[in-house]
N, C-alpha and C positions, 0 to 999 in steps of 0.2 A: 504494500500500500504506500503511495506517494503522499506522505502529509503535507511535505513542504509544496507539491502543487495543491492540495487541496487548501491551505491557507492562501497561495496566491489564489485561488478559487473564491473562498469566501469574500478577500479584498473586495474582488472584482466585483463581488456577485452585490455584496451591502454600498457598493459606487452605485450600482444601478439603482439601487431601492432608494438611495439617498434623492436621485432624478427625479425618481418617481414620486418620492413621498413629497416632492415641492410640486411637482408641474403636474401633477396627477393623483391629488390629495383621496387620503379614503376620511371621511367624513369625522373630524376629531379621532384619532386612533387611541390618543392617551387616555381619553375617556371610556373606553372600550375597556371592560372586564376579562382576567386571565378566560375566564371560561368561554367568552365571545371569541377571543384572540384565538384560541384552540379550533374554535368549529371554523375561522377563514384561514387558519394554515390549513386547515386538509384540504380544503377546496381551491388550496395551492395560492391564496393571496401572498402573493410577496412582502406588502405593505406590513399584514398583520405577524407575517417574522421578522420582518424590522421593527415593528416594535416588541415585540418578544425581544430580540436581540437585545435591543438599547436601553429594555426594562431592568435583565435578570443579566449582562454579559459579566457587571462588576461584582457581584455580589458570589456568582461561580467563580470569577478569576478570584476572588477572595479565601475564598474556597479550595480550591486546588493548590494555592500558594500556602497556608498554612500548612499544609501536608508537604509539599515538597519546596518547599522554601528554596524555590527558584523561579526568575519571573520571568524567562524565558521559556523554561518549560511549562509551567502554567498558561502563557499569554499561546503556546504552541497548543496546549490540551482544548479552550477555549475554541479558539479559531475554529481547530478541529471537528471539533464536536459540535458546533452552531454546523458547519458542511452536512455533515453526516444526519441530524437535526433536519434538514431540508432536504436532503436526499431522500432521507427514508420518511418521511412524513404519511407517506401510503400503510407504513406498516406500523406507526407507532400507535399506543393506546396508551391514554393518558386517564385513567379512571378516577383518581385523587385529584388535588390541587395541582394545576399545573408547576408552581413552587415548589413543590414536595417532588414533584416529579422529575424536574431537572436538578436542585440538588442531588436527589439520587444516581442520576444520569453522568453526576460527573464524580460522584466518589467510584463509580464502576470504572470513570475512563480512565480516574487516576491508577488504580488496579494495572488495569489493562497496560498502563502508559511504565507502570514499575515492574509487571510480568515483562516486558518488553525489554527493559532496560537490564533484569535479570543480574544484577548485580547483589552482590550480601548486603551492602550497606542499603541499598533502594528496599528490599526486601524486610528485611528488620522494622522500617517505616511503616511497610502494608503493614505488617505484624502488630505494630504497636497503635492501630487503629482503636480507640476505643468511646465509648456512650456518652463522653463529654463532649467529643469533639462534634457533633451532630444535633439537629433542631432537635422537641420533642413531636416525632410525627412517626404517622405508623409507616410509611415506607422507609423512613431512617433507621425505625427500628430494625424492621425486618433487614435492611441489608444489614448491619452489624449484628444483628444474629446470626446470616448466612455468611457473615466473615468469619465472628467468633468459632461457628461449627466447624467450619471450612479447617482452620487452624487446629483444633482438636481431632478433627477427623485424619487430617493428615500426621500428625503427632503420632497416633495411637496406631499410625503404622509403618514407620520408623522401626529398622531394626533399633534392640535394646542400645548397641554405645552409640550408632548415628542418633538418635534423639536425645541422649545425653550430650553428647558433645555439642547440638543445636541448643538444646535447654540453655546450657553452658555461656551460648554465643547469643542467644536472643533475651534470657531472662537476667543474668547475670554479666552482661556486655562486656563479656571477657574476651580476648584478645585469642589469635590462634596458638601461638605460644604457651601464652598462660593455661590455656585448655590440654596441649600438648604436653606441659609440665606437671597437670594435675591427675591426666588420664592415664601417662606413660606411653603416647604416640608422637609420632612424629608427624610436626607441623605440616607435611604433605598430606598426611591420612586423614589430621583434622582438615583440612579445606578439602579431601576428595567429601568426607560426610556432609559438611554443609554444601555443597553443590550437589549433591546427591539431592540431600532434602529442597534444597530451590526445585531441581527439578519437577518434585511431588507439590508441591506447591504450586508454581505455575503450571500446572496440566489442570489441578484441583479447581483452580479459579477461573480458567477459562472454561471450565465443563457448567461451573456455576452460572456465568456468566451467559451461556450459549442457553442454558436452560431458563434463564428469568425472562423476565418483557424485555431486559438491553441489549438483547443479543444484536441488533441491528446496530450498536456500536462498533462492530466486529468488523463492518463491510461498507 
């Protein structure tokens, strides 16, 4: 998947709507309710995802940067997923609050964006996801229970030392060495375990991911 076209995408695509929203106004749009806004995005109004856009873009780029406290990558997730947001607009189902809905939308993309990236230190991040960091709403809930599970499920099957030695490096933010020193392996064996367990981790959460309503984030 080409993200970097699909931001020069979005550019292009919210230049147009900018034309449009002057010289070809849709009747006060601000004044337009999330739930109104939803029923002229599927009927493919551009207008009414530009202002979805310009309503909700700050408040998800807020969003995805406290988790990854990077504003590059955040302002990358964002773009992205506003593309992806309009692409798939035929297959999305928004049954809640539209709010509740795209916050959810981009804790998954952040997921997606750190499976991606598949590094330990990205990874420990997903890991350390937890019920403060999210509104009080039943889709936030639900996806940190599908995170939380996710995390245990994948744990509980972990040979016995790979899930020590992860234990070690995700709850105890111990260092390869100092695991190495306390387990009697060597520094190589402990990073083959933690990349072992990344592995099971990123399969588990895109299996997640493919199974709930975001899977359309994927494509």
């Amino acid at each position: 998947m080409n993200y970097k076209h699909f931001s020069a995408k979005i550019i292009s695509m919210l230049n147009e709507l900018y034309f449009l929203y002057f010289y070809f106004p849709m009747s006060n749009p601000h004044k337009l309710t999330d739930e109104e806004l939803v029923i002229l995005f599927k009927e493919n109004d551009v207008v009414a995802f530009r202002e979805i856009y310009v309503r909700y873009w700050y408040e998800l780029y807020l969003i995805s940067n406290k988790r990854l406290r990077c504003k590059e990558a955040s302002e990358e997730i964002i773009q992205n997923f506003f593309t992806l947001f309009w692409i798939n607009r035929k297959k999305i189902n928004i049954r809640g609050a539209l709010k509740a809905y795209l916050h959810t939308s981009i804790r998954y993309s952040v997921i997606d964006y750190l499976a991606r990236e598949a590094t330990r230190n990205n990874y420990l991040e997903l890991l350390s996801f937890s019920y403060k960091d999210t509104a009080n709403t039943t889709e936030e809930t639900v996806f940190l229970h599908e995170v939380e599970d996710g995390i245990n499920q994948v744990m509980s099957k972990l040979p016995a030392k790979c899930r020590r030695v992860f234990e070690l490096s995700r709850q105890h933010h111990k260092s390869n060495k100092e695991i190495a020193e306390l387990l009697g392996l060597s520094e190589k064996t402990v990073e083959n375990h933690i990349t072992n367990a990344l592995k099971l981790f990123r399969l588990h959460f895109k299996e997640v991911l493919i199974a709930s309503s975001f899977a359309w984030l994927l494509f």
